[in-house]
C-alpha positions in Angstrom: 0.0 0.0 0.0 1.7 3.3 -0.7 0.0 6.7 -1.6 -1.7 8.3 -4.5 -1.1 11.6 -4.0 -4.0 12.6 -3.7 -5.6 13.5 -0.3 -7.2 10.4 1.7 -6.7 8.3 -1.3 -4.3 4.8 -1.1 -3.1 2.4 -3.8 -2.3 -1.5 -3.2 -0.9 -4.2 -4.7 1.8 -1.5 -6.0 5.5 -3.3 -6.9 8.4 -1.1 -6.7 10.6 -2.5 -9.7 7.4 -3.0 -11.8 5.7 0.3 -11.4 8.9 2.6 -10.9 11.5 0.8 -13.1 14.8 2.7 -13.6 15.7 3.6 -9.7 19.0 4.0 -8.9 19.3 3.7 -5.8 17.5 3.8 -1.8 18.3 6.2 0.2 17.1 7.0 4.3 17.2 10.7 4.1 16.4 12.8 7.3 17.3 15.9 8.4 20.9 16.5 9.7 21.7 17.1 13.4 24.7 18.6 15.3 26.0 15.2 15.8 26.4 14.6 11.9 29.8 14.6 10.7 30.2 16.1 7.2 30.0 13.0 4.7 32.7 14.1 2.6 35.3 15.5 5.5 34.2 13.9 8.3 34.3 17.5 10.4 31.7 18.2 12.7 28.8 20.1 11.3 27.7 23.2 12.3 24.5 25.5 11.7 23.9 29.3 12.0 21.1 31.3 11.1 21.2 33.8 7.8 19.3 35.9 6.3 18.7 35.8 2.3 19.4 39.9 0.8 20.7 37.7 -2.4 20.5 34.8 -4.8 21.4 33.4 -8.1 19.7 31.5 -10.3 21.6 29.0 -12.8 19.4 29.2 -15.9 22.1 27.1 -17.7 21.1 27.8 -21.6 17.3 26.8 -21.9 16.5 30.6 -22.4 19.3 31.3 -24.7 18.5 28.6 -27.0 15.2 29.7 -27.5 16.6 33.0 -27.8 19.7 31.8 -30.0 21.7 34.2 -27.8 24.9 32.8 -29.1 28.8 33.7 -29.5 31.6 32.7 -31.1 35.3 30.8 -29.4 38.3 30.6 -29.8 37.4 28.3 -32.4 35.0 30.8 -34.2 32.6 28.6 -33.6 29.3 29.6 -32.4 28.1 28.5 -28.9 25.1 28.7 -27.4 25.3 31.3 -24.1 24.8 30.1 -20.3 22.6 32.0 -18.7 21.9 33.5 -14.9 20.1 35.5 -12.9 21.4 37.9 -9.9 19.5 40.1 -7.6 19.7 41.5 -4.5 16.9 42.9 -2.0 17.7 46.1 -0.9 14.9 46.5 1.7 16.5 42.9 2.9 20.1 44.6 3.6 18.2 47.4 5.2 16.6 45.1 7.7 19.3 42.4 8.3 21.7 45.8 8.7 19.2 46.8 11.5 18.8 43.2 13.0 22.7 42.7 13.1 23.8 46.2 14.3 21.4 47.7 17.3 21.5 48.3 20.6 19.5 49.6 23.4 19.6 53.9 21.5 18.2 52.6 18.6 19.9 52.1 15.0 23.8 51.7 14.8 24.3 51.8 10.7 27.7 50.8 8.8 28.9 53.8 8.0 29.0 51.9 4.1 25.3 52.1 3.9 23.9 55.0 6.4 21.5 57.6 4.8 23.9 60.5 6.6 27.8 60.8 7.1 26.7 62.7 10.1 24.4 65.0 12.2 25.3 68.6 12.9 23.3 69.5 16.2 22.6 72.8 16.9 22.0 74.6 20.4 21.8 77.9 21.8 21.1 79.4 18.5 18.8 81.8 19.8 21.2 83.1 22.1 24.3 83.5 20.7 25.1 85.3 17.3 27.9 83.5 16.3 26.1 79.3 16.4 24.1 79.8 12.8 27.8 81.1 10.7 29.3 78.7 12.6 26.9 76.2 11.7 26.4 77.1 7.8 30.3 76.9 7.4 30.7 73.8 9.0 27.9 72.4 6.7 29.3 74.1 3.8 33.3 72.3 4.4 31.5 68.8 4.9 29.5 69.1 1.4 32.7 70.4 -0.3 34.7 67.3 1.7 32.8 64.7 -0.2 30.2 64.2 3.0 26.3 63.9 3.5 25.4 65.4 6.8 21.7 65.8 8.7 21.0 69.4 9.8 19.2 69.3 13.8 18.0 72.4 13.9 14.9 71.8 16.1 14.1 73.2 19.0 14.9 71.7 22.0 16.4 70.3 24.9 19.9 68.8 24.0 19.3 64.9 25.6 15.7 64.7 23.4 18.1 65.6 20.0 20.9 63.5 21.1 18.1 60.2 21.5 16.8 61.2 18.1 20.2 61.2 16.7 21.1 57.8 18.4 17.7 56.3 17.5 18.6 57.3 13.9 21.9 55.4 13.8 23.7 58.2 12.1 27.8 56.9 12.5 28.7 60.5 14.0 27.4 63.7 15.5 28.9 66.9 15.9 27.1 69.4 18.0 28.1 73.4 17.7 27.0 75.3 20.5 27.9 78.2 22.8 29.9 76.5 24.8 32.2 74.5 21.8 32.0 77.9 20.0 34.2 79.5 23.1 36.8 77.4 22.4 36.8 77.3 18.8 35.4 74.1 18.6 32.4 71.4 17.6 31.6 68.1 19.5 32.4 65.1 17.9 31.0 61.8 19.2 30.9 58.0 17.3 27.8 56.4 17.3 27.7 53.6 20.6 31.1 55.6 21.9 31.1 56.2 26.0 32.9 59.8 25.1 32.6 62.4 23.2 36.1 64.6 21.6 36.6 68.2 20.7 37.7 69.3 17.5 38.8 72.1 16.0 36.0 74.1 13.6 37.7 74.6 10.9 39.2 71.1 11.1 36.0 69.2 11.8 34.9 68.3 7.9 38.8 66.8 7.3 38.9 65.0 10.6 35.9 63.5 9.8 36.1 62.4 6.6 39.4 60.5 7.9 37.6 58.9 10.6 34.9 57.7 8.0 37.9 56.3 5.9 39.5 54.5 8.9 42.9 56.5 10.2 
């Protein structure tokens, strides 16, 4: 008795080498375990969970035939072309990026694939003359460096933009403000780093840009 494939239906009297001639072989498949060692190496076997952002499919040459998508070798003779697809799901990198780099602020983005470079945060604009040049040059010396950097302008208390900022995942931030401005400087602080730096304003955008490159 084996079955039809059909639900709740059964065939008997059915004869493996008279009604499925040609196998080549029996097999006990099963699923493998931890305790499997690899059949060709012998080395233990190990599992890990991924996540799919690509694939390819091997389409070998049953489209180019039909499509007599051909070229010639070495031999000037014509062969027929093997085919392939690619792709890759960009709202897939976006979330396995999220899933593999977070923590308890929010977003932590490679700095490969973040929408922003960095976030300039401003405070005390509305009391000191000299935050919004400050500000605009800054800006101005990061666009002309080659960077792509989020303007926080809001108003606000400083912790609510600096959650925002973390939340966002934005690799750095660098805050102008009265007090930085008194020394000629800006804030600089990584993204999940305990401490924040002080650099120089006019030296900010180059500093940066190095930091984004790795020295």
């Amino acid at each position: 008795v084996t079955g039809a494939n059909k639900d709740g239906l059964h065939v008997d009297g059915f004869n493996i080498a008279r009604d499925l001639p040609g196998i080549k072989g029996f097999f006990d498949l099963r699923s493998a375990t931890s305790q499997d060692p690899c059949p060709r190496c012998g080395a233990k076997t190990e599992f890990f969970k991924g996540i799919e952002v690509g694939h390819t499919f091997k389409l070998g040459t049953k489209y180019s035939k039909s499509m007599k998508a051909e070229y010639l070798d070495k031999a000037q003779k014509p062969q027929v072309m093997v085919m392939g697809c690619y792709g890759i799901g960009v709202s897939r990198v976006v979330a396995a990026a999220i899933e593999q780099g977070h923590d308890k602020d929010g977003i932590v983005w490679p700095a490969e694939i973040s929408p922003f470079d960095c976030a300039v945060v401003v405070l005390d604009e509305a009391d000191d003359a000299r935050v919004r040049p400050a500000v605009d040059a800054l800006l101005k010396a990061l666009v002309a460096a080659g960077l792509d950097a989020l303007e926080d302008d809001r108003d606000g208390k400083p912790g609510v933009k600096f959650k925002d900022i973390d939340l966002l995942g934005i690799p750095h931030r660098l805050v102008v403000s009265k007090r930085t401005l008194d020394a000629g400087e800006v804030e600089h602080k990584r993204r999940g780093a305990a401490d924040a730096t002080r650099w120089k304003l006019d030296e900010a955008a180059g500093r940066l840009k190095a930091a984004l490159a790795g020295a």
